[in-house]
C-alpha positions in Angstrom: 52.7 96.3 86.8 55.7 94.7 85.1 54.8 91.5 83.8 58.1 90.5 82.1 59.5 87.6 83.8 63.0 88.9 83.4 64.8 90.3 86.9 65.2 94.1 87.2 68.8 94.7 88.2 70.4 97.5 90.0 73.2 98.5 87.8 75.7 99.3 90.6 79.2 99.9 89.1 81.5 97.5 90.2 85.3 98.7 90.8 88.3 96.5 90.1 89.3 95.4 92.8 93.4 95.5 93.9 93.5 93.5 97.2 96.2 91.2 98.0 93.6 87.8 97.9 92.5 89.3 94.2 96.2 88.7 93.1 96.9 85.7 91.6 100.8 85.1 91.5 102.0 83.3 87.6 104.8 82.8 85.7 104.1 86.4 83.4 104.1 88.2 86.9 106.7 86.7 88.7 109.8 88.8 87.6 107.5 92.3 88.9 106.4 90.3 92.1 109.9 89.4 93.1 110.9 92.9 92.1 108.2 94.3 94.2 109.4 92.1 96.9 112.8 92.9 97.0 112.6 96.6 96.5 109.7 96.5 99.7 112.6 94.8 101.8 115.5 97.3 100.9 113.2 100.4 101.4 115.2 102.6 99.0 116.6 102.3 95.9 114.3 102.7 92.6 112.0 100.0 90.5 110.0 100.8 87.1 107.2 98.0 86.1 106.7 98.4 82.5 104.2 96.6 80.6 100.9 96.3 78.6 97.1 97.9 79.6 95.9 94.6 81.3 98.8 92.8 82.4 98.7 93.8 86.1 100.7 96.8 87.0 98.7 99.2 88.5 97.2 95.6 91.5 101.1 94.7 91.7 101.8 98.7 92.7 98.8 99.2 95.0 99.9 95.6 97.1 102.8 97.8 97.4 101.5 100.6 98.3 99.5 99.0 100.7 102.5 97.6 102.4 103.8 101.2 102.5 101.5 102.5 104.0 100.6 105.2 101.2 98.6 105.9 98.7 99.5 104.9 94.8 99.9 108.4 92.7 99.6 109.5 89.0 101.5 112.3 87.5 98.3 114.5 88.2 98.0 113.5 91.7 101.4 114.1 93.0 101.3 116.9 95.6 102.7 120.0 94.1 105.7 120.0 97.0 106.5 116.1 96.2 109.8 116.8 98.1 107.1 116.4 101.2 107.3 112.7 100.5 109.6 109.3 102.1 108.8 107.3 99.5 106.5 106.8 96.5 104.4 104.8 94.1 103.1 106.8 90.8 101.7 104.8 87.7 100.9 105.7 84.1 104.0 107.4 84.3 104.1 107.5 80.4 101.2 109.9 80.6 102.6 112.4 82.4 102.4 115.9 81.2 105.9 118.4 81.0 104.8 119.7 84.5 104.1 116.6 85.8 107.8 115.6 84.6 108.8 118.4 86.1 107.5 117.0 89.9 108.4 113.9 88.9 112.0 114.8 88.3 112.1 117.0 91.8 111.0 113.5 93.1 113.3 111.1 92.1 116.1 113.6 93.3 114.6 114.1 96.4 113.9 110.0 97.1 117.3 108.9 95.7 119.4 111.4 97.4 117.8 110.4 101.0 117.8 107.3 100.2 113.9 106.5 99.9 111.7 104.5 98.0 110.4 105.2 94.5 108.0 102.5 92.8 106.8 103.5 89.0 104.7 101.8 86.5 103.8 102.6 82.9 102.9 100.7 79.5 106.5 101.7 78.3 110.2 101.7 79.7 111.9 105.0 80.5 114.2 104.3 77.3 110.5 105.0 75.2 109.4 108.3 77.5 109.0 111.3 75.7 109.6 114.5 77.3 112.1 116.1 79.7 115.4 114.2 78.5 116.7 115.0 82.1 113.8 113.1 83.8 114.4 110.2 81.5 118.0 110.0 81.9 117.3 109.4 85.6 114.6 106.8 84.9 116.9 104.7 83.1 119.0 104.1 86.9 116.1 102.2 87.8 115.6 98.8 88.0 113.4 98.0 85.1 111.1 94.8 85.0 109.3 94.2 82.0 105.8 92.1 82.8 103.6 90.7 79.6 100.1 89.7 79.1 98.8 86.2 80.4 99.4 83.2 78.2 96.4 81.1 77.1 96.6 78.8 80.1 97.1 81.6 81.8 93.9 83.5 81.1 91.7 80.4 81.7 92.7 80.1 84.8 91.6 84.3 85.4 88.4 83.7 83.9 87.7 80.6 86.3 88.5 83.1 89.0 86.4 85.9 87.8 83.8 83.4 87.5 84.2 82.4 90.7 84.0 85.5 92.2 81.1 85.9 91.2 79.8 82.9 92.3 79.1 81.6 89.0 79.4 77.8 87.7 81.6 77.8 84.6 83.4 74.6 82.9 86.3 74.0 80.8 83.8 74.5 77.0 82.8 78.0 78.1 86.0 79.3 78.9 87.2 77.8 75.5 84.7 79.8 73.6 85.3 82.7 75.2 88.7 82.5 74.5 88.2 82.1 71.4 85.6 85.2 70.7 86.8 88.0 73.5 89.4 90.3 73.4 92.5 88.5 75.4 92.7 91.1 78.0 92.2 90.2 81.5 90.3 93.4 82.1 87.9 92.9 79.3 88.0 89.5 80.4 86.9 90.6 84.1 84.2 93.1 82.3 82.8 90.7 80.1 82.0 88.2 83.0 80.4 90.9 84.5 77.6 91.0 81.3 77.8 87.0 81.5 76.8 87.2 85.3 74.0 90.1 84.6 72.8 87.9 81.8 72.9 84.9 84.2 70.7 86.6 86.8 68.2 88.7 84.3 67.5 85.5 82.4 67.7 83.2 85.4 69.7 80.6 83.1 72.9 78.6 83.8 76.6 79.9 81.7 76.4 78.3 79.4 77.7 78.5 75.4 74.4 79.9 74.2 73.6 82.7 76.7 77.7 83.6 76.5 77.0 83.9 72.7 74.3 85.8 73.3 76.2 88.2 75.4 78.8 88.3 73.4 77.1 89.2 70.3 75.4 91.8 71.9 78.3 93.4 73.0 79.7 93.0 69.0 76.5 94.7 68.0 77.2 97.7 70.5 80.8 98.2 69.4 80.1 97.9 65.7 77.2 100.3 66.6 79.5 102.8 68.1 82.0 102.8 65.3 79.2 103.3 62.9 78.4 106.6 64.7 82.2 107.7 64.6 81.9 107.6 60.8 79.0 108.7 60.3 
């Protein structure tokens, strides 16, 4: 018989989510949006979205994809004939391998010379790619848009909106302290309200500052745990 008075929970993973009402338009995204925008409209031409891990690329290019009607790529997942496809939306571009350069390349001739649609994404600008020179000489034709990380402001407002999608209560003194103590990336931000909201619901108490220190000291104590290991 369990006794404790703590709630079991099923740990069912939860997937970031890259739905249109999930999206939440701001100054650090605007440039990409409008990009997005105006590239959906034309439906050919070419647009790269360099930025950051965390900064929203990969949401902005599945919105797109979804308007498209397709599905977003990586270099892996490109079909091995991509000459088969009207248009296209491939992220982590930056990781792809010489192959994958290789379809990549036959792809951007085959979009721009009928006049299709070719969407990319990657932490850096074609000008930084390393690889086949005559892929990146091609990538520099595109329209590049730069995006950058939320501002301070910026990620309060996301963690009051992963808060509330979680249907969790959380004022203006939690949010401080957490942006103080977590890592300013709006998907740890999104991962540690997860623990906060697990907490929340083991413990049955409110978010407040203690049980967020809690969590976040816990979490410290795994990482400084794992790096221990590494060494050892």
């Amino acid at each position: 018989m369990i006794t404790s008075s703590k709630q079991l929970l099923l740990d069912f993973p939860r997937q970031t989510k890259f739905d249109a009402a999930d999206f939440m338009p701001m100054s650090c995204n605007a440039m990409a949006l409008n990009a997005i925008e105006q590239a959906l409209t034309s439906g050919s031409g070419g647009l790269f979205i360099h930025g950051p891990e965390g900064c929203g690329k990969s949401h902005l290019l599945h919105l797109a994809a979804e308007r498209l009607g397709v599905p977003v790529h990586t270099p892996k997942t490109l079909p091995e004939d991509p000459t088969q496809l009207s248009c296209a939306v491939v992220d982590m571009v930056d990781e792809a391998t010489r192959d994958e350069q290789e379809k990549l390349f036959h792809l951007y001739n085959h979009l721009m010379a009928g006049r299709g649609l070719l969407i990319l994404a990657g932490r850096h600008g074609a000008d930084q790619l390393e690889g086949l020179p005559d892929l990146t000489s091609r990538l520099k034709t595109l329209n590049h848009v730069k995006m950058a990380l939320p501002d301070s402001h910026q990620l309060e407002l996301l963690l009051v909106k992963f808060a509330a999608d979680r249907q969790l209560q959380i004022d203006a003194a939690v949010v401080r302290y957490l942006l103080r103590r977590a890592e300013r990336s709006p998907r740890k931000l999104e991962g540690l309200m997860g623990k906060i909201d697990e907490a929340s619901l083991t413990e049955k108490r409110a978010v407040t500052i203690p049980l967020v220190k809690q969590v976040v000291t816990q979490l410290q104590g795994h990482d400084n745990e794992g790096d221990a290991h590494a060494n050892s």
